[in-house]
N, C-alpha and C positions, 0 to 999 in steps of 0.2 A: 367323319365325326368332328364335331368343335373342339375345340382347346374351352375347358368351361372352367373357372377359374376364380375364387372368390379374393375379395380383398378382406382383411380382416383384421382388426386390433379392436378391442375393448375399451381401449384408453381415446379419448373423444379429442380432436385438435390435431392429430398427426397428419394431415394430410390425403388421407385414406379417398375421400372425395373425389379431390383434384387429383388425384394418381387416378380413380376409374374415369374420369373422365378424359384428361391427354391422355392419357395411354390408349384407351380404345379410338380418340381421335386424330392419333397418328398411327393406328393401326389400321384404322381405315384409310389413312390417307396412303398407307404403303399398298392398299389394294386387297387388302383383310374387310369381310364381311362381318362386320360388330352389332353384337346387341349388349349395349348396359341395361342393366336389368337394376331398378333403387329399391333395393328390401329395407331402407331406412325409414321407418315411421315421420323423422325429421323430415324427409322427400327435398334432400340438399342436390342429390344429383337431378332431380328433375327440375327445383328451381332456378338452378347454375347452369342450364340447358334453354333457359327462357321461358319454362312453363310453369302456367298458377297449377299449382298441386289442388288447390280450391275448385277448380274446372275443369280436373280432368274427369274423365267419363267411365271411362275404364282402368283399373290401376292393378297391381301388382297383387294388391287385395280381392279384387274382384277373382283373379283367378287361382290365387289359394282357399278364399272362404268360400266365395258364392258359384265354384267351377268353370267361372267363361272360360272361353276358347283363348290360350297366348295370345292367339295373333291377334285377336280383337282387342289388345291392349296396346298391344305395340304402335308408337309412335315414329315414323322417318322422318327424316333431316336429308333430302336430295342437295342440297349444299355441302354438309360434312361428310354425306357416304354412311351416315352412323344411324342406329336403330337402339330406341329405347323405350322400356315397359316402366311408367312411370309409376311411383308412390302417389299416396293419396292420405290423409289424417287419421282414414277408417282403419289405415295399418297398424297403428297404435293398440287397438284390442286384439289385435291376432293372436297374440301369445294365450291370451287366457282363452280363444274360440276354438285354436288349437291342442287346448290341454288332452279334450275329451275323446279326440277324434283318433279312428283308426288309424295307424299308418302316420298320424302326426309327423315325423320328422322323414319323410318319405315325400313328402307332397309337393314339392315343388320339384323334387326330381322328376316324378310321375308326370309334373305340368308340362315341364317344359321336353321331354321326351318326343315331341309334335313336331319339337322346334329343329332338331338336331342338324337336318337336312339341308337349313336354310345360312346355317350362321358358319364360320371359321371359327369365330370367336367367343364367347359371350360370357360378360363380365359382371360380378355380382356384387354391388357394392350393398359391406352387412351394417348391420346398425351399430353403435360404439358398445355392444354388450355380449357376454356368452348367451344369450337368450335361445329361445325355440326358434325363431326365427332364424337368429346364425347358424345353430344346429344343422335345419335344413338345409343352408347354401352350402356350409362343408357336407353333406350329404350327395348332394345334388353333384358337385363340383371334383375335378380329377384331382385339384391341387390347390395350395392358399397360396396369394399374394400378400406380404406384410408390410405395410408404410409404417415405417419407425423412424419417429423425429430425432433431429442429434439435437438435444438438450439433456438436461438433468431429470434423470428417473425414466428414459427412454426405456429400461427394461420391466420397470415395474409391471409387474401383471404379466410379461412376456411369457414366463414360467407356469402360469394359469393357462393362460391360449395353449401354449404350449401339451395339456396333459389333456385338454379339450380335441385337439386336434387326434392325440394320440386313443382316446378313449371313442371318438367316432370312427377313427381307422378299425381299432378293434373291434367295433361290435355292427357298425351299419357301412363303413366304405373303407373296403380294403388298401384300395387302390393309394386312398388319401397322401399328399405330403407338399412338402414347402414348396413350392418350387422358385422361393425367391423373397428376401428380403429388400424392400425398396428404403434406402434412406434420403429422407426430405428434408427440408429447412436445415440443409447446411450454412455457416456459415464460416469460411477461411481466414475470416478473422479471429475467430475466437478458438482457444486451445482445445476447449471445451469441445465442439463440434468433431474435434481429430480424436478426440477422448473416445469420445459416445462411441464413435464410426469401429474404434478399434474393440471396445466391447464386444459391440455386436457381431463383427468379425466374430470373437472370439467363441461367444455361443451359438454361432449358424454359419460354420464353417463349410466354405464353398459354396454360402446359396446365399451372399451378398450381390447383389448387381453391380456392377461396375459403374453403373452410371449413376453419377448421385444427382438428386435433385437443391438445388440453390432455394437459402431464403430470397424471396422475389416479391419486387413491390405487383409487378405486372401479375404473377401468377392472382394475386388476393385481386387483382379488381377488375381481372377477366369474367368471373360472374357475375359480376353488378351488369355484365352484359349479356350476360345469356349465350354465351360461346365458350369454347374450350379457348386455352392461349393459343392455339393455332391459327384461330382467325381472329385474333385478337393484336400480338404481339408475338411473331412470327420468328423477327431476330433477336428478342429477348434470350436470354441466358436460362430462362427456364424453359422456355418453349424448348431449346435446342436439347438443355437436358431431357428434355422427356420423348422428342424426337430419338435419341439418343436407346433410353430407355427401349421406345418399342420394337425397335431397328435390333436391339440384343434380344430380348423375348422373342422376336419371331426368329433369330438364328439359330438362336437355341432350339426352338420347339421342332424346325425345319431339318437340324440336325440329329 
């Protein structure tokens, strides 16, 4: 069975993105079979992946609305090892195509149940909102990943996610729970940054990562390439952090 695993914060800019992407592509580089899966209507993890979301064929969409087959979505990457089910613009009216529909917040778990056999991994990057959408990947999913920026107002909303997660635990996935808060766009210059870090401590005790993610100029402009920072920017300071990063998740999950 995969480690299935949603990323998730409502607050839009934390880095949520770029955490599903390096993460799953130093997960794969460690010999982890990945699929990012982009449930964002945005379609950022498939842009930042090198693909027009305008051309793709099959998307994420197609097989929550219209029933295709996962795999008929899924896209490889025989260079990074990684596997991803691309967004597409159509996902933008999902929410409202889903209001009426039986099982609504069940369906993507139902989808990808096909898939189980195939992946270690598989990673769900949600859209920056509590939507129906999210619903589902915390549904679908054993555990949440959180990217929380160290800036000011890093917790904001946290406390909302927070009563979301515990409100789908109770009534549709028992299983549900953190298994990790990621903090991104550190900066060691600033006090501010040592502030935030120790908040968050404070409110998610024991399920900070130890590996924190750096502000990085190379992280922001490894997309404009269409690659994860690993084959971008390799001995970068953030590449290594989030090398860092996956090398802890799989020890953890392994132990």
């Amino acid at each position: 069975m995969p480690h299935i695993y949603a990323l998730v914060n409502q607050k839009g800019g934390v880095g949520k993105t770029t955490t599903a992407i390096n993460l799953g592509a130093y997960l794969a580089q460690l010999g982890q079979r990945v699929l990012l899966i982009d449930l964002d209507p945005q379609a950022n993890t498939t842009s930042c992946l090198g693909i027009d979301k305008h051309k793709v064929k099959t998307s994420i969409y197609d097989v929550l609305i219209e029933g295709e087959k996962p795999a008929d979505a899924i896209l490889v990457s025989p260079k990074l090892n990684l596997s991803l089910m691309p967004s597409s613009p159509e996902l933008s009216g999902a929410d409202v195509e889903l209001v009426n529909e039986l099982a609504r917040e069940t369906r993507l778990k139902t989808r990808l149940a096909s898939l189980k056999g195939n992946y270690d991994y598989i990673l769900i990057d949600c859209p920056p909102s509590l939507s129906l959408l999210t619903v589902n990947a915390l549904v679908a999913s054993e555990a949440v990943i959180i990217p929380v920026q160290c800036e000011y107002l890093a917790l904001e909303g946290l406390g909302q996610l927070v009563q979301t997660i515990n409100r789908v635990r109770s009534a549709l996935n028992t299983g549900l729970h953190v298994r990790g808060v990621v903090m991104t766009m550190f900066d060691a210059r600033t006090g501010l940054s040592s502030q935030v870090l120790a908040e968050v401590r404070k409110h998610f005790p024991g399920k900070v990562f130890k590996s924190i993610i750096p502000r990085s100029v190379r992280l922001a402009e490894a997309p404009s390439h269409g690659v994860p920072i690993s084959a971008y920017a390799a001995s970068s300071a953030g590449a290594q952090a989030y090398h860092a990063l996956a090398e802890e998740l799989l020890k953890g999950d392994q132990a």
